[in-house]
N, C-alpha and C positions, 0 to 999 in steps of 0.2 A: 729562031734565035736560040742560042746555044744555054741551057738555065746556070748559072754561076750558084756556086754553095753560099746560102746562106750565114751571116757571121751573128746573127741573130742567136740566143740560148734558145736549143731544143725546145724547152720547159715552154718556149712563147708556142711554140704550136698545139701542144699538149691541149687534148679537149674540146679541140677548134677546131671549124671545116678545112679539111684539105685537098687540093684536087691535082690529078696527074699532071705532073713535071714541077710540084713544088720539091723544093730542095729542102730537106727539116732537119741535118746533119751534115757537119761538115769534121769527117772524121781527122783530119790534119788537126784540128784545134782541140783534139781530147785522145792526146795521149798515154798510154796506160789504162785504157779501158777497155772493156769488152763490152759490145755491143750485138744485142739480140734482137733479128729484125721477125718478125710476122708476119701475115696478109697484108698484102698492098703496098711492100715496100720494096724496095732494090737497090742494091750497091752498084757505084758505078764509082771505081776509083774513089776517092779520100766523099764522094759524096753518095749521101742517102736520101733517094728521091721518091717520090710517091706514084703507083702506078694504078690508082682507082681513088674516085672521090669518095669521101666518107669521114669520120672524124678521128682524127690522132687520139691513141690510146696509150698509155704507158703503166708498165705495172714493176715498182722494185723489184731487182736492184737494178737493171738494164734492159728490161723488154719494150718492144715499140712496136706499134700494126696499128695496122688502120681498120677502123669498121667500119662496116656500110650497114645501109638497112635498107633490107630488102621486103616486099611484099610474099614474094616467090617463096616456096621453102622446098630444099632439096635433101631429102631422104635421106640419111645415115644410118649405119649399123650402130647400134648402142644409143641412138638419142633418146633423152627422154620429151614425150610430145603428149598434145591433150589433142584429144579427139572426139569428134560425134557419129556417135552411131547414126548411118542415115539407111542400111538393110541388115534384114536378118538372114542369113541360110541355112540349112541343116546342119553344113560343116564351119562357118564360119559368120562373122559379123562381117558387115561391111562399112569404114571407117573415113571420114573425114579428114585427113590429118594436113590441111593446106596445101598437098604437094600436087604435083602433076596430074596424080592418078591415085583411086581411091587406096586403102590398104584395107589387108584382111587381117582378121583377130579369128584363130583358129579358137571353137567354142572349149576345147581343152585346154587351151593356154594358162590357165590359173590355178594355183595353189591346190596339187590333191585332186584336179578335176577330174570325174568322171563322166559317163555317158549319164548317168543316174542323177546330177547335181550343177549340169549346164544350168549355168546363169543364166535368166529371162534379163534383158535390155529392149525398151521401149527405145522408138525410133528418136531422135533429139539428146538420148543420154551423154549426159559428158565423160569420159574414162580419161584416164592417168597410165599411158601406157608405153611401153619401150619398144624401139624399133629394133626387130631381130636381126632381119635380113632388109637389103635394099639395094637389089641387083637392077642394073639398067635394064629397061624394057619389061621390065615384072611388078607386079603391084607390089610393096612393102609388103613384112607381114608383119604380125605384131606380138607383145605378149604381155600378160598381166604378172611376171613374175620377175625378178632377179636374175643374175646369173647362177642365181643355188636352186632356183626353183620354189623363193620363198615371195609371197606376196609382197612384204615392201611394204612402199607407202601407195603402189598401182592398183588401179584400182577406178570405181564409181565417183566421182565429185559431188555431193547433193548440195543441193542448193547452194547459195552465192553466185557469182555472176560473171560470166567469161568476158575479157575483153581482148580486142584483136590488136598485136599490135606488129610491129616489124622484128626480124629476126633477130638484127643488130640490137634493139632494146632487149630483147630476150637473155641475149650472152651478156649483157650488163648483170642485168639482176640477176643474173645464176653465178657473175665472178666472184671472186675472193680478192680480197676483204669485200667486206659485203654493200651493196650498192650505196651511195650518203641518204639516198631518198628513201628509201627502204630503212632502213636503218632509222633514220630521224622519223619515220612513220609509225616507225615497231616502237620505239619508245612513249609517244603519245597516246596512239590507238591498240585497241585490244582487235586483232583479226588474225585471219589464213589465209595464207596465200601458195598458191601453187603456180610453177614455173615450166611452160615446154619450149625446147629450142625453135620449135618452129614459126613463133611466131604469136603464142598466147599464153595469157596468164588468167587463173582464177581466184577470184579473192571470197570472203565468207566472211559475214560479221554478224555477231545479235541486233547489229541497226543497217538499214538497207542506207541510210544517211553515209555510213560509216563507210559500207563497200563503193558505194558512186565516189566518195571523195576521195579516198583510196587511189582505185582504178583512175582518175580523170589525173591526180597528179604523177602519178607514175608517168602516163601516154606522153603530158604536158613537156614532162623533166627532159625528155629524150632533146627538144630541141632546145635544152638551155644547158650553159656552160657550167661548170660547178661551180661560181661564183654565185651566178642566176640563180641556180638551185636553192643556195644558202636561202637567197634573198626573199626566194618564192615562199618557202615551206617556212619562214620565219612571220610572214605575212598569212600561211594558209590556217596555219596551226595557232597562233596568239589568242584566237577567239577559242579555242575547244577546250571545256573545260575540262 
C-alpha cells in the first residue's frame, strides 16, 4: 500500500519512534521553507519519508534525521572514542575501541613523545583517544594528541566509571545545545563526564552514589521522550540535597 503524506504537524513526530515508510512531512503544506534532511530520511516528491527506524531528531532552524542506536560501532577518521587497553607491544598499544577489530595506539602518539618517555599502560586502562586513520580491512589507528599535536583533553581516564551505552545515545550527549538530561544533571550534581562516539561514556564524582546515579539516568533517558525526561529527573533529583 502506497504511504499518503501525513497532514499531521512535523513537530508530532519529533522525539518519537519512527520506522520505514512513515511519511513525517508533507512538503506541499510548508511553503517558503527550506528544509534539511539527514540520516534516514528521503524526499519523494512533496513527501519526506523515513528509511531506517530510530527516533526523529530535529535541530533549529530546519534540520531533521533520524537516529538509531546501534550496539556496533564503525570506525571514523577524526572520532573522538574511549578505549581499553587490552595489549601492549613494543610498537604499539593494543585498543578496544567497540568496533569490528581491535585498534592500535602507536607508543609515540602523545604529546612530545619519545623513545625515552613511552607511557607504561596496565592492561584495563581507560584512554580518551581520537581516531586517526580508519581504512576498511585495517585495524584503526589511534592518537593521544590533536590535530596540532597537542594533548587536549586525550588522554588516561583515572578512576570513575565507564558505562556502555549505544552509539545514537552517544551523538545525543555530544549535540549542541547541550543534552536536557545532562544539562539538568550538571546543575544539581557536581561530576565529569566524558563522551566517545562510539558508544561510551565516563563519568567521575567525589561520591561513587553520585557517578551510579549519573550514569543509570543518562542510559534510562535514551528511551523516554523529552516530556518523560522532564518527568523523570524531576522525580530523580527532588530528594538530593
Amino acid at each position: 500500500m502506497e504511504a499518503k503524506p501525513s497532514s499531521t504537524s512535523p513537530s508530532t513526530f519529533v522525539d518519537q519512534l519512527v520506522v520505514p515508510g512513515d511519511v513525517i512531512l508533507d512538503l506541499s503544506s510548508m511553503a517558503n521553507q527550506t528544509i534539511k534532511l539527514g540520516g534516514g530520511l528521503r524526499q519523494d516528491g512533496d513527501s519526506i519519508s523515513v528509511m531506517k527506524a530510530g527516533t526523529l531528531r530535529f535541530t533549529k532552524p530546519n534540520k531533521y534525521w533520524v537516529e538509531s542506536s546501534h550496539k556496533r560501532y564503525v570506525p571514523s577518521a577524526g572520532d573522538n572514542v574511549l578505549g581499553v587497553v587490552v595489549d601492549t607491544k613494543p610498537e604499539n598499544f593494543l585498543v578496544d575501541i567497540k568496533g569490528p577489530a581491535l585498534a592500535f595506539l602507536p607508543v609515540l602518539a602523545f604529546e612530545g613523545g619519545t623513545r625515552r618517555n613511552i607511557p607504561k599502560f596496565e592492561v584495563g586502562t581507560l584512554l580518551y583517544v581520537r581516531v586517526v586513520n580508519a581504512n576498511t580491512g585495517m585495524n584503526p589507528e589511534l592518537s593521544c594528541m590533536d590535530a596540532n599535536g597537542k594533548a587536549a583533553e586525550y588522554g588516561v581516564l583515572k578512576e570513575g566509571y565507564m558505562f556502555e551505552s549505544s552509539t545514537g545515545l552517544s551523538r545525543t550527549l555530544l549535540s549542541s545545545p547541550p543534552y536536557p538530561v545532562l544539562e539538568a544533571l550538571g546543575k544539581k550534581l557536581s561530576f565529569e563526564i566524558a563522551v566517545g562516539i562510539n558508544g561510551r561514556f565516563w563519568v567521575n564524582a567525589s561520591q561513587s552514589s553520585t557517578v551510579i546515579l549519573v550514569g543509570n539516568a543518562i542510559l534510562k533517558s535514551e528511551s523516554l521522550s523529552l516530556v518523560q525526561q522532564k518527568i523523570y529527573l524531576e522525580k530523580l533529583l527532588k530528594n538530593i540535597q
